[in-house]
C-alpha positions in Angstrom: -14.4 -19.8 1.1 -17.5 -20.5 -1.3 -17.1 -19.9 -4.6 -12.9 -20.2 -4.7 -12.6 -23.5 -7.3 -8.9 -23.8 -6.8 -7.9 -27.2 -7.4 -5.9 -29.6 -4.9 -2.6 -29.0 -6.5 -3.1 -24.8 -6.0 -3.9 -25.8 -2.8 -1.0 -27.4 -1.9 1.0 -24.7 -3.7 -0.2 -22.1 -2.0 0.4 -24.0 1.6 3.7 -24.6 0.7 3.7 -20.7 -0.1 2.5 -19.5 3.4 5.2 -21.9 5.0 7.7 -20.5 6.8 11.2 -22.9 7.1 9.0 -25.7 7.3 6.5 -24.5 9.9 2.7 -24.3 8.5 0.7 -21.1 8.3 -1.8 -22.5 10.8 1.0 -23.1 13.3 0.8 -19.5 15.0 3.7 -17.9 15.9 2.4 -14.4 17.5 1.2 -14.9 21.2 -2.0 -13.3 20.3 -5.4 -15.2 19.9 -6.9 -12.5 17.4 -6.7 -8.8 17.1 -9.0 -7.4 19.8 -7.0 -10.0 22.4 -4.0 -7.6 21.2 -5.5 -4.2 21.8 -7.8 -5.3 25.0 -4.2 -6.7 26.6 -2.3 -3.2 25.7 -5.6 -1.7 27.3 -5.7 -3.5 30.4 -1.4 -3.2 31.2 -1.7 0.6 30.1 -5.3 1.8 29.6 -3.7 5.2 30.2 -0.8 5.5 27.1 -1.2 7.5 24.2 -1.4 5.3 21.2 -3.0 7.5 18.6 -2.1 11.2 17.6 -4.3 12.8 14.6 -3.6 15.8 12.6 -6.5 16.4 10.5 -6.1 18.8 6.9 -5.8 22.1 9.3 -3.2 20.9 11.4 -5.7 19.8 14.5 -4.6 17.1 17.1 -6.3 14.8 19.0 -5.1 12.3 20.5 -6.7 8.9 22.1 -4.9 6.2 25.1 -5.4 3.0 24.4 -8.5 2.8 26.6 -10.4 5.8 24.7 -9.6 4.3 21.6 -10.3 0.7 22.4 -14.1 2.5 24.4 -14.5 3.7 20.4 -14.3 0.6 18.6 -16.3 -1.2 21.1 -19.3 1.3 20.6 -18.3 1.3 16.5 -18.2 -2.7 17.0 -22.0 -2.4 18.5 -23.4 -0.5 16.0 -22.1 -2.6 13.3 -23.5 -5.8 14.6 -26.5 -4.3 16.5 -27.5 -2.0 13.9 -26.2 -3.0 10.8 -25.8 -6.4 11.1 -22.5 -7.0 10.1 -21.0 -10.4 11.1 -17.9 -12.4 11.0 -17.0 -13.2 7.6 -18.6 -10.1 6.3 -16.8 -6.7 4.2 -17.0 -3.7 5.2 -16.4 -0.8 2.5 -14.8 2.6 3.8 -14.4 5.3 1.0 -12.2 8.5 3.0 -8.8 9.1 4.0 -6.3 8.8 6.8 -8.4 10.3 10.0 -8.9 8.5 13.6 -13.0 7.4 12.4 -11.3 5.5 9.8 -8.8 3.8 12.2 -11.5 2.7 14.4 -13.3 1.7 12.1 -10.8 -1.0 10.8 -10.4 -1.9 14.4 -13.8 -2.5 14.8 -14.8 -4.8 12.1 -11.5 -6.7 13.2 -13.3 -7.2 16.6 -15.8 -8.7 15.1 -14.3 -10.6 12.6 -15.5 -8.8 9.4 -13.1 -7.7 6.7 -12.4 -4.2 5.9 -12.1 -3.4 1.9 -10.4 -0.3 1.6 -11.3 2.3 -1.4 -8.7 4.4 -3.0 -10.2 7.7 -4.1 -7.7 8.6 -6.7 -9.6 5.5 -8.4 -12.3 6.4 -11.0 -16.0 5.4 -10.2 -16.0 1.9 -12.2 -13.0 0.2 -10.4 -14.3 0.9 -7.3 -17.4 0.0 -8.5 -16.2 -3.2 -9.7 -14.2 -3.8 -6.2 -17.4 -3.2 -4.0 -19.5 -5.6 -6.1 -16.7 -8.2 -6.2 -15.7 -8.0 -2.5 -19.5 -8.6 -2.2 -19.5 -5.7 1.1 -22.1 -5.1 2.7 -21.7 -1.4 4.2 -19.8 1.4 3.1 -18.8 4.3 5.4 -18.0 7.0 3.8 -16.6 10.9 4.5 -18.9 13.6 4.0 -17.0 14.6 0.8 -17.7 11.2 -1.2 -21.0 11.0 -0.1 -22.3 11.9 -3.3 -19.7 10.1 -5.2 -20.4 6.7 -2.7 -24.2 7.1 -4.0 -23.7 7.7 -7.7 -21.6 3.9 -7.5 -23.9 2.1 -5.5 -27.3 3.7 -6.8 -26.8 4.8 -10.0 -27.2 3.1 -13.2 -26.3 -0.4 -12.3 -26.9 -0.3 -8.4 -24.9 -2.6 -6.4 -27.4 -4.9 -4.6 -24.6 -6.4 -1.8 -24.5 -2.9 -0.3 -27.4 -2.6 2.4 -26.4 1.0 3.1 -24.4 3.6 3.3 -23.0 5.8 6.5 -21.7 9.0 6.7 -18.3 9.6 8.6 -18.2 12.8 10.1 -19.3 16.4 9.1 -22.9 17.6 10.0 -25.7 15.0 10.6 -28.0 14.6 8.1 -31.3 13.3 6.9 -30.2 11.3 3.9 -27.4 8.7 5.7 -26.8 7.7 9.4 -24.1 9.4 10.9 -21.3 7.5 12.6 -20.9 9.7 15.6 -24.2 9.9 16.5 -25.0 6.6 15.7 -21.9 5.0 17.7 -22.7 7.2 21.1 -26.5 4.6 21.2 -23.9 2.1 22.2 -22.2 0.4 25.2 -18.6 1.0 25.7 -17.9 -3.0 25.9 -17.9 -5.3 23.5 -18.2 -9.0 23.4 -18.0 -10.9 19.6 -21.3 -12.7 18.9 -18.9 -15.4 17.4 -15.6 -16.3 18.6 -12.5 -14.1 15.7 -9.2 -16.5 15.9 -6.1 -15.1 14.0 -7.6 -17.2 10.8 -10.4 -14.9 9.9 -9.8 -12.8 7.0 -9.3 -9.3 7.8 -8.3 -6.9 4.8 -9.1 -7.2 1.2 -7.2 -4.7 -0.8 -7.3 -5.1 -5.4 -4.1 -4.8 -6.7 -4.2 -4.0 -10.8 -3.0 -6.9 -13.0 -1.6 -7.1 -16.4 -4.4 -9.4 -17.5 -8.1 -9.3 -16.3 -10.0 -7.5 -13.9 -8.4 -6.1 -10.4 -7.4 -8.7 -8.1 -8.5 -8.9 -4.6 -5.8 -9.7 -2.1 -7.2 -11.5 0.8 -5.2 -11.3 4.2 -6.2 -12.9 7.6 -5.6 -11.3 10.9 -2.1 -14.2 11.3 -0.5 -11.7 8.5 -1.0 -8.7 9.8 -0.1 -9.7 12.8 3.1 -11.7 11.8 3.9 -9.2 9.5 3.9 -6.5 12.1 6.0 -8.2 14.7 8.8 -9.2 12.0 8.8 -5.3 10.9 9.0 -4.4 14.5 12.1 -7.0 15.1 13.9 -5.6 12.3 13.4 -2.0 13.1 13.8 -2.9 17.0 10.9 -0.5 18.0 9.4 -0.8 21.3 6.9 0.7 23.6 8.8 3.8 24.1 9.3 4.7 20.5 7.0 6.5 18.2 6.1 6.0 14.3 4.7 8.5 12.1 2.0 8.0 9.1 2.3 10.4 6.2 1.0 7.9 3.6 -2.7 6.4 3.0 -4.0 4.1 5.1 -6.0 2.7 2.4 -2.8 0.8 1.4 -1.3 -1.8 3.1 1.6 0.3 4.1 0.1 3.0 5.8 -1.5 0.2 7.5 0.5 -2.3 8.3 3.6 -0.4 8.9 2.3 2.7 10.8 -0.8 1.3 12.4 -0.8 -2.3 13.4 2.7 -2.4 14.3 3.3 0.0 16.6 0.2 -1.1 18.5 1.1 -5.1 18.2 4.8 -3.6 20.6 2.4 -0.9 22.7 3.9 1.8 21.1 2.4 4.6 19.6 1.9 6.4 16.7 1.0 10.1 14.8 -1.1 9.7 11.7 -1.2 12.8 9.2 -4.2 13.4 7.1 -1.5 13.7 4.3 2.2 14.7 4.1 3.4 18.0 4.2 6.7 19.0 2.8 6.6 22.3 5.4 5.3 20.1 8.1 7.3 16.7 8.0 10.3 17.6 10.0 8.1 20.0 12.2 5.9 17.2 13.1 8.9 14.5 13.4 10.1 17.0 15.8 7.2 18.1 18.2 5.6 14.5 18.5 9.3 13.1 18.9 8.7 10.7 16.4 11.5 7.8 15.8 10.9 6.5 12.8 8.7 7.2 9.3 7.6 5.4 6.6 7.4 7.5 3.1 8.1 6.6 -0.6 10.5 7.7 -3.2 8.1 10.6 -4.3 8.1 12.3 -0.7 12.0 11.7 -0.4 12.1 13.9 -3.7 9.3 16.7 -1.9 11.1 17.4 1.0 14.3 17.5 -0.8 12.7 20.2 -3.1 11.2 22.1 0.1 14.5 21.9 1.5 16.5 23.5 -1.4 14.2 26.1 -1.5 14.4 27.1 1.6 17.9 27.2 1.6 17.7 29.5 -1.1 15.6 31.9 0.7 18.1 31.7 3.9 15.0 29.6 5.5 16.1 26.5 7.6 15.5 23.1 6.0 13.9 21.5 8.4 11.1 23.7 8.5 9.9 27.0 10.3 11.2 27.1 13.5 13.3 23.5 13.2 16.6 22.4 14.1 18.6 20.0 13.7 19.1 19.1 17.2 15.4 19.4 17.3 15.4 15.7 16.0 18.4 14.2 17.9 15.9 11.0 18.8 14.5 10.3 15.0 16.4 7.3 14.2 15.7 6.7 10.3 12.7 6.2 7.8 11.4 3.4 6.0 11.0 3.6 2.4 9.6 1.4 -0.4 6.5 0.9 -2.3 7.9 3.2 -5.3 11.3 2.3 -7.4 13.4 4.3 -5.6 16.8 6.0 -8.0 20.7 5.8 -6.3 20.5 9.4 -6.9 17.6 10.6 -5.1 18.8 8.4 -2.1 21.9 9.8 -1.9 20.7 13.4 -2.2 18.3 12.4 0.4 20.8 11.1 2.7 23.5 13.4 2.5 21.5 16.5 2.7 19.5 15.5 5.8 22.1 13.0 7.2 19.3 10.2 8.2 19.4 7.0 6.7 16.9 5.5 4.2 16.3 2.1 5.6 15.4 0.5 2.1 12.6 -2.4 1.6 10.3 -4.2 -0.7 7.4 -6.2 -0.2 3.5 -6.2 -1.8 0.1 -6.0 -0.7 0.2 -9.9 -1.2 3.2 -10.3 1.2 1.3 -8.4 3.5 3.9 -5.3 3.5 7.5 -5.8 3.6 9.4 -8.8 3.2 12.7 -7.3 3.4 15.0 -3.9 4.2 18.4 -2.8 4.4 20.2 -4.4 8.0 20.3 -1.9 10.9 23.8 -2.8 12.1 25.5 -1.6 8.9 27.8 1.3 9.5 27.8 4.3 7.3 30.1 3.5 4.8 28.7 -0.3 4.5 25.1 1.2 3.9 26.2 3.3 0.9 28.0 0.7 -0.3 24.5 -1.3 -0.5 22.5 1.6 -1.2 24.3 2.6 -4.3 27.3 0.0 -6.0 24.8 -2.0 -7.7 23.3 0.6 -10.1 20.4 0.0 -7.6 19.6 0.8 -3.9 19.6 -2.6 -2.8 16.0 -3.5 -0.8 17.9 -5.6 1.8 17.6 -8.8 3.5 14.3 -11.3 4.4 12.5 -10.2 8.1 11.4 -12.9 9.7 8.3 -14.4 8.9 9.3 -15.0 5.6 12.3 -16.5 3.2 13.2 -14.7 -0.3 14.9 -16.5 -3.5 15.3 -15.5 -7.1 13.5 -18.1 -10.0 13.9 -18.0 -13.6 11.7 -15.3 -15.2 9.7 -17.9 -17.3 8.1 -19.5 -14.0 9.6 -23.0 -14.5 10.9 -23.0 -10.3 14.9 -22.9 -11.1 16.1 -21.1 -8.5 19.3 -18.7 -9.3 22.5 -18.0 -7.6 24.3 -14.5 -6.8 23.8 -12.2 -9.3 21.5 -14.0 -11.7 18.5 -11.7 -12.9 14.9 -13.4 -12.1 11.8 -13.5 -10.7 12.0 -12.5 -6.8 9.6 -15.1 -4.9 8.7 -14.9 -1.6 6.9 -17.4 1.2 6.3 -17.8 4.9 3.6 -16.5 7.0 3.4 -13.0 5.9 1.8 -14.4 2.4 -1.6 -13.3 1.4 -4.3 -16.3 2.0 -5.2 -16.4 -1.8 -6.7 -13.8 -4.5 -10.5 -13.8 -3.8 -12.7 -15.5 -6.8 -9.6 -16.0 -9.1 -8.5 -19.5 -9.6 -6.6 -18.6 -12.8 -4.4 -16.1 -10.8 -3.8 -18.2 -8.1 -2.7 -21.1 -10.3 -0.1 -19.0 -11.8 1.1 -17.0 -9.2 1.4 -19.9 -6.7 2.6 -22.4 -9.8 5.9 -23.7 -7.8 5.1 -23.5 -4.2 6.4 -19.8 -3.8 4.5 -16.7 -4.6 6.1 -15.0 -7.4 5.8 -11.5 -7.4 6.2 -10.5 -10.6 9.2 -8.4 -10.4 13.0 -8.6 -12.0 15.6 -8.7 -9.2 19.1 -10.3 -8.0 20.5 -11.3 -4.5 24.7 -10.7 -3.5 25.8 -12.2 -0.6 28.1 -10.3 2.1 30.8 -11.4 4.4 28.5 -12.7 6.7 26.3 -14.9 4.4 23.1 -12.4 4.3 21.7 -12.2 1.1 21.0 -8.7 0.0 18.5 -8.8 -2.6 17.8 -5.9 -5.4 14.5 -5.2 -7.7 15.2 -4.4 -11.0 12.3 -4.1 -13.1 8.9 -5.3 -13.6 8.4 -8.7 -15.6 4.7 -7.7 -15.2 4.3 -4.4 -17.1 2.0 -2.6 -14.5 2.7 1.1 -13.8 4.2 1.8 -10.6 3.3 5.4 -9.9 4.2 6.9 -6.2 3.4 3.0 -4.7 0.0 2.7 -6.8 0.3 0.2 -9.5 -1.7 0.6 -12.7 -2.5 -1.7 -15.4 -1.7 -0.5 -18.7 -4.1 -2.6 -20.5 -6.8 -0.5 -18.6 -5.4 3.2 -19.5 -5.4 1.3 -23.6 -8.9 0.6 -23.6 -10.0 4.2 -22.6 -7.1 5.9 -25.1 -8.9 3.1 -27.9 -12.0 4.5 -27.5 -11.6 7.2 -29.5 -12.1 6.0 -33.7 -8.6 7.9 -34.6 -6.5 5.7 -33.0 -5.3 2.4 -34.6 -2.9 1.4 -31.3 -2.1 2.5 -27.8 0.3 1.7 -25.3 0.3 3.1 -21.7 4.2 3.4 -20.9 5.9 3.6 -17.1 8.3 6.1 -17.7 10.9 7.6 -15.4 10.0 10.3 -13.1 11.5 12.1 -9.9 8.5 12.8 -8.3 6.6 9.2 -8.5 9.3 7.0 -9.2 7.5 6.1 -12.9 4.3 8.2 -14.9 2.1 7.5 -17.0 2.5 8.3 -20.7 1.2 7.3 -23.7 2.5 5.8 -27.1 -0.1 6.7 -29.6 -0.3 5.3 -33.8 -3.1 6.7 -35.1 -5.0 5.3 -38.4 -3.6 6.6 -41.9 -5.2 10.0 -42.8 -6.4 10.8 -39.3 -5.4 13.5 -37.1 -5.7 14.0 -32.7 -3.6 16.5 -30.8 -2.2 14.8 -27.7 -3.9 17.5 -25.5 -7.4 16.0 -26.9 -6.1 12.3 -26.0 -5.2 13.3 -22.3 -8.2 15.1 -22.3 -10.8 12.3 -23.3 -8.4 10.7 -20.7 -9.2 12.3 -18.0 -12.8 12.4 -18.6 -13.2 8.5 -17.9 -10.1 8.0 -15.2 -8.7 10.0 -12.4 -5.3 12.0 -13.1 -3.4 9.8 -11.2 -3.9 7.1 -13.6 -4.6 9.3 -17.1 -1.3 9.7 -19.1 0.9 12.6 -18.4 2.7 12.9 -22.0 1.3 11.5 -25.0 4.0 10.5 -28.3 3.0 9.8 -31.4 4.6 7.5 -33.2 4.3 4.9 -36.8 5.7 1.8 -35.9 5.8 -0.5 -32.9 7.9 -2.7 -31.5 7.2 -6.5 -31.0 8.7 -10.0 -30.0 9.4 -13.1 -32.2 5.4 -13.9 -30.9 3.9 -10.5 -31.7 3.8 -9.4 -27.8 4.2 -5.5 -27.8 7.9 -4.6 -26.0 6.3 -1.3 -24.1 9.7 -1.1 -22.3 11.9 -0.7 -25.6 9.7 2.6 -26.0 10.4 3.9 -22.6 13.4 6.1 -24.1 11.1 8.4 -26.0 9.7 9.9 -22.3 12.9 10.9 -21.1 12.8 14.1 -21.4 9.7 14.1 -18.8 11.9 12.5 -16.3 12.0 15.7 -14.5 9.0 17.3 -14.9 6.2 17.4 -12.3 2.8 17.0 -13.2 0.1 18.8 -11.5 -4.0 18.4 -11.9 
């Protein structure tokens, strides 16, 4: 890739990275030659299955086989080669939210060999301003609602010249912006790649926030998803039969990976939510006879509060018109992304009697790298779900091998119960960060990706090591799964003339697993309420990533070197720990 400048040693280290138990990363082990070979297989043994269920915001369904869905991204494939010109190699921009356009979409520009660079909307304008001009797209599809917001980006003040245009998806037709639908029905229902895709060809480009420097942009190839799918798949032994469900946003990697690509890479199928619904989730799980979910701490913590409720009111917990016996197939739910509390796992659990199959990977591992064994009786499983002071993430799926290094980064691995830096490798691991030699150095520095997180491995009877995260040796926020950087919540909060320091703190919550607050020393003689600091907050960054609490404060706390110690401060939230913060 033009433009990388990684060095021959970085080279080698990230090889060694994307190695799995001596096999290389260009040594396939999927029996698939790229993604359309995949979907236009499934299509061919069972044009006539139902792979895709939507619910849209007003509890709509549609659904699509495998043939009416693979008849739509051929025709979106078309239009993006015939029309817009898109070729293999390029990015493709989507700004929306979980809805079938979106999923074929993605499956189109995979057909063609393009990338897809996925938008979060909870963002403010500037990062994904920044991640459109870095990913260098050229095309951004957009929902009718962020059509204005997708314009003010790309043609306001400083326009980004990359993008050659933008199309509306969905809603009315109108004269400003092509319309998907209208555009996609000009175009044949086949479709044939002007250049040949193999699983090499990059295929997703998601920015993940770092503690230092601008957003990084994690580049996977259609190998990782693929490998990452059939090892998730293997561990959670789903097949054809079976049915996931999607309540979380396919603009990350989990919504993705878990509840898209890998029910299709076993020709299963799957029922994607525009969001999640505490009065809805069981329903749902229910009607579509879904097997198995994939949520995060903060929607463990929802339903549990819908549940008590209702209970209260003499309603069932399950939802209006649900029984218990209603889900005798659902098997269990994923869960990760989020830190996830002993507490709110075993309220989980024994209220609704499912178990939380626990897991931990990143957007740079592809998804997961690990969960909790199936085979563990009850009593084992709560034994690894709560003994340890932390609800242990499991053990490595196959593509990929797990160890614990020392926390400076010098490549001594640990034993049992030694704290460190969790590293990962094999074939689920992320082909580099796009344009950023200096992170790449670092994070590939010994031959394993290091992930930046505090954990510890025990090993059971049988010789499985069953690893836990926990902490962050990187201090990003981890709110609900969406990691922030605090350096970027300082700057805003230092804008302002009365403040002499700021420091964005993860604190404990229920609902997201961490918030945002703020630790605030203002200059001598000056005075700011914290209501006017979260205000001019909010102002320049979504809520989502604008502090929730603000604490004002005289001294702060530093190492031997001057480095601030944000975590020492982390004590002065805790009486936010159970509040819930609404917009």
């Amino acid at each position: 890739m033009m433009g990388l400048h990684l060095d021959e040693k970085t080279l080698e280290n990230i090889r060694a990275a994307r190695t799995y138990k001596g096999i290389p990363p260009d040594e396939h082990l999927v029996p698939y030659e790229n993604f359309a070979d995949l979907l236009e297989k499934h299509v061919a043994e069972k044009p006539d299955k139902v792979y895709l269920i939507h619910y849209d915001a007003d509890g709509n369904r549609e659904t699509f086989t495998y043939a009416e869905l693979n008849a739509r991204v051929n025709r979106i494939a078309n239009f993006l080669v015939n029309e817009l010109g898109v070729r293999r190699g390029d990015r493709v921009a989507t700004i929306g939210y979980n809805h079938s356009d979106l999923v074929a979409i993605y499956f189109a520009c995979w057909k063609v060999g393009a990338t897809v660079a996925p938008q979060n909307v909870a963002e403010d304008d500037e990062r994904i301003g920044y991640i459109l001009r870095n990913s260098e797209s050229v095309v951004v599809f957009a929902r009718p609602e962020y059509l204005e917001r997708a314009e003010r980006i790309v043609h306001g003040e400083q326009p980004i010249e990359n993008i050659r245009e933008i199309i509306e998806v969905g809603g009315e037709p109108c004269e400003e912006y092509r319309n998907l639908s209208v555009e996609m029905q000009k175009q044949p229902p086949e479709f044939t790649a002007p250049e040949p895709v193999t699983l090499e060809d990059e295929s997703l480009l998601v920015y993940t926030s770092g503690t230092t420097g601008p957003p990084k942009g994690v580049v996977l190839i259609q190998y990782n998803m693929l490998a990452d799918a059939k090892g998730i798949a293997e561990h959670h032994r789903i097949t054809p039969d079976q049915r996931m469900m999607c309540v979380l946003p396919i603009h990350h990697v989990n919504g993705t990976i878990v509840t898209l690509v890998t029910p299709l890479f076993v020709g299963a199928s799957t029922v994607l939510n525009r969001a999640y619904s505490s009065s809805r989730f069981w329903e749902r799980i229910a009607r579509e006879n879904v097997q198995i979910v994939s949520v995060v701490p903060t929607l463990l913590q929802y339903s549990l509060e819908y549940a008590e409720k209702a209970g209260e009111e003499g309603r069932s917990i399950w939802g209006e018109g649900v029984r218990r016996e209603d889900l005798a197939n659902f098997r269990h739910l994923i869960c990760g992304a989020g830190t996830l509390a002993v507490a709110l796992a075993t309220r989980f659990e024994e209220t609704f009697g499912f178990p939380i199959m626990h897991g931990y990977g990143l957007s740079e591992t592809t998804c997961y790298s690990c969960f909790l064994p199936l085979d563990l009786d009850w009593e084992t499983h709560r034994h690894w779900m709560k003994d340890y002071g932390y609800p242990s993430i499991g053990v490595p799926i196959w593509p990929n091998e797990m160890a614990i290094f020392d926390a400076e980064g010098e490549g001594r691995r640990l034993g049992p119960g030694e704290r460190g830096e969790i590293c990962i490798r094999g074939h689920n691991v992320m082909k580099y960060y796009f344009r950023r030699p200096d992170a790449n150095a670092e994070t590939f520095k010994f031959g394993w990706f290091r992930s930046g997180d505090e954990g510890f491995y025990e090993v059971d009877e049988q010789g499985r090591t069953f690893f836990f995260i926990t902490g962050r040796i990187k201090e990003l926020i981890n709110r609900g799964g969406v990691k922030f950087s605090p350096f970027d919540i300082e700057e805003v909060i230092l804008e302002l003339p009365e403040v002499n320091t700021a420091l964005a703190i993860a604190f404990e919550n229920d609902y997201y697993g961490e918030e945002v607050g703020a630790y605030v020393v203002l200059n001598e003689g000056e005075r700011l309420t914290a209501e006017e600091i979260i205000e001019h907050c909010r102002s320049r960054m979504t809520f989502e990533k604008s502090p929730k609490v603000v604490v004002f404060g005289t001294e702060v706390p530093v190492t031997s070197t001057g480095k601030y110690q944000r975590l020492k401060l982390r004590e002065l939230f805790r009486e936010w720990q159970h509040t819930q913060f609404r917009p």
